[in-house]
N, C-alpha and C positions, 0 to 999 in steps of 0.2 A: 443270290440272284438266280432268278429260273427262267428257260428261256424258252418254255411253251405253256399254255395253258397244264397244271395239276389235275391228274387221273382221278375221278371220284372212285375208283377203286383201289387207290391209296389211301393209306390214313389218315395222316397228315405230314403238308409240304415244309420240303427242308427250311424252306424260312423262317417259316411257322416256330421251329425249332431254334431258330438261330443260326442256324448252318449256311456255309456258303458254299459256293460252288468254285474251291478256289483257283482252278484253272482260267476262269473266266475275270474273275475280278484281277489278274494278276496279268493277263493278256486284252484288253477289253476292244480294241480293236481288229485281233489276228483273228484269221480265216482260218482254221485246222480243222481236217475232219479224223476220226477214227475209223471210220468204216464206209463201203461204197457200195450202193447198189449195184444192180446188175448191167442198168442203164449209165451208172459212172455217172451216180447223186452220193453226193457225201455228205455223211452228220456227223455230228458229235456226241457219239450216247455212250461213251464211256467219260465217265465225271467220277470226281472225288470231293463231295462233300464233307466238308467241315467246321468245327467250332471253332468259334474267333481261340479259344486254347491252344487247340490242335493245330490251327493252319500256322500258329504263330510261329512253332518248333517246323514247320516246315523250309529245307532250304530250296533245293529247284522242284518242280514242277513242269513235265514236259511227255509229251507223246513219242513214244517210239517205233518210228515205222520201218526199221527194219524188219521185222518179224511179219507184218502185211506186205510187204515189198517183195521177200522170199519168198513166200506161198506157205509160211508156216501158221499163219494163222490170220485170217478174214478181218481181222481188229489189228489198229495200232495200239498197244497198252500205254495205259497213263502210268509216268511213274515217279512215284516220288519221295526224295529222300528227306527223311524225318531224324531232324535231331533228339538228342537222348538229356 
């Protein structure tokens, strides 16, 4: 699922591929940003794209905003742990 118009200075979009954007289809409601402008606008551009394979081994999927909360880093990381 993408959730703005595709860059034509991309190759091609992850759908295209199959890929999904598994934070999104697994949250499809929630409001989370990773990152905030200056003005306190927040997006979401840190994504984990994946293949219905890969997402499948996936168990949580979730954003960590401690590390933006601290001042250690301007992004909350997406993280997510993958079974073996």
């Amino acid at each position: 699922m993408m959730l703005g118009p595709w860059s034509s200075s991309q190759s091609v979009p992850p759908r295209r591929l199959s890929f999904c954007d598994l934070w999104r289809r697994r949250n499809p409601a929630v409001r989370e940003f990773s990152w905030f402008s200056t003005r306190g606008n927040g997006f979401r551009i840190d994504h984990a794209f994946l293949s219905a394979t890969l997402a499948a081994r996936v168990g949580s999927i979730r954003y960590s905003h401690h590390e933006r909360l601290a001042g250690i880093s301007d992004h909350s990381p997406l993280i997510l742990d993958l079974g073996t």
